[in-house]
C-alpha positions, 0 to 999 in steps of 0.5 A: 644471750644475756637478759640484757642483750635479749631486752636490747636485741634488734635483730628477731633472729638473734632472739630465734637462736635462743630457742634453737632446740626449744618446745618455744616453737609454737610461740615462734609460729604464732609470732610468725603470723602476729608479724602478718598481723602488722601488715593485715592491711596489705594482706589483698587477698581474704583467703591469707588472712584467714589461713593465718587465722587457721594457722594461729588456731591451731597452734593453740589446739583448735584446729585440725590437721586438715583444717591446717593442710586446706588453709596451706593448700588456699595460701599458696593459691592466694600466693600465686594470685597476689603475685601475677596480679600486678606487672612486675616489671612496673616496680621494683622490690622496694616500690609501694607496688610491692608490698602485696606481693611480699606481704602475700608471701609473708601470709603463706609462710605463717600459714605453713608455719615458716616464721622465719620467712613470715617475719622477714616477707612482712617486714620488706612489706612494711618498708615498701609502704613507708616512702622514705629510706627502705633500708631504714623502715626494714630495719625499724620494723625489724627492732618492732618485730623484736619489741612484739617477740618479746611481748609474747615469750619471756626471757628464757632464763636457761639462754646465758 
C-alpha cells in the first residue's frame, strides 16, 4: 500500500493488512477499544466499559494478566446480558433497538483483544443510531474509523 493509498483508504481492513506480520498489534488492540470509545454512549452495561478500560491498560503495560482474564471473563457476562435484555424478535439487526446488542459485542471483542470484530460490531452499532440509509452510516463510520486508525499509527514506510 502506498502512502497515498494509506492517507485515502476507507476500508480499516485494508489498513490491517498492512501490518499482518507487524509488532503494531498493540496499536490495533487499542484501536479496537478507541472504535468502543466512539459508541460509549451505547455501552448499557458499565462493566464493558471498564473491561475495555482493563484492556487498553494493559496493552500499555499496566494491567496484569489477571486483571486482564477477569475483565474478559465480566465481558462476556456483560455480553450474554445485553443481548437477552431486549426482544429480538421487536427489531431487526439494522433497528435503533440493536444497537446495545451490537455495541455489547463490539465491547467483548476489545476486551478479548479482537480488533477486527471490535471495529466492525461498533460500526453496525453506530448505523443503527443514525436513522437514515444503514449501509451508508456503516460505511461513513467505517472511512471515520480509518481517519482515527490513522490518528494513532503512522504510515508504515516499509508497507509499499
Amino acid at each position: 500500500m502506498t502512502e497515498n493509498e494509506w492517507n485515502t483508504c476507507r476500508d480499516p481492513r485494508a489498513l490491517w493488512m498492512v501490518f499482518a506480520d507487524a509488532p503494531e498489534r498493540t496499536d490495533l488492540t487499542l484501536f479496537g477499544c478507541a472504535c468502543c470509545r466512539r459508541v460509549w454512549n451505547l455501552l448499557s452495561d458499565e462493566r464493558l466499559r471498564r473491561d475495555i478500560e482493563v484492556r487498553e491498560r494493559y496493552e500499555r503495560g499496566l494491567a496484569s494478566e489477571e486483571e486482564l482474564a477477569e475483565a474478559e471473563h465480566n465481558a462476556r457476562v456483560a455480553r450474554s446480558k445485553c443481548r437477552t435484555s431486549y426482544d429480538p424478535t421487536d427489531v431487526d439487526e439494522y433497528s435503533t433497538g440493536s444497537a446495545l446488542a451490537w455495541a455489547a459485542g463490539a465491547g467483548a471483542n476489545a476486551t478479548y483483544g479482537n480488533y477486527r470484530a471490535a471495529s466492525d460490531l461498533a460500526a453496525r452499532a453506530r448505523a443503527c443510531t443514525d436513522g437514515g440509509d444503514w449501509q451508508k452510516s456503516y460505511d461513513a463510520e467505517r472511512a471515520a474509523q480509518c481517519d482515527l486508525l490513522r490518528s494513532m499509527v503512522t504510515y508504515p514506510s516499509r508497507a509499499q
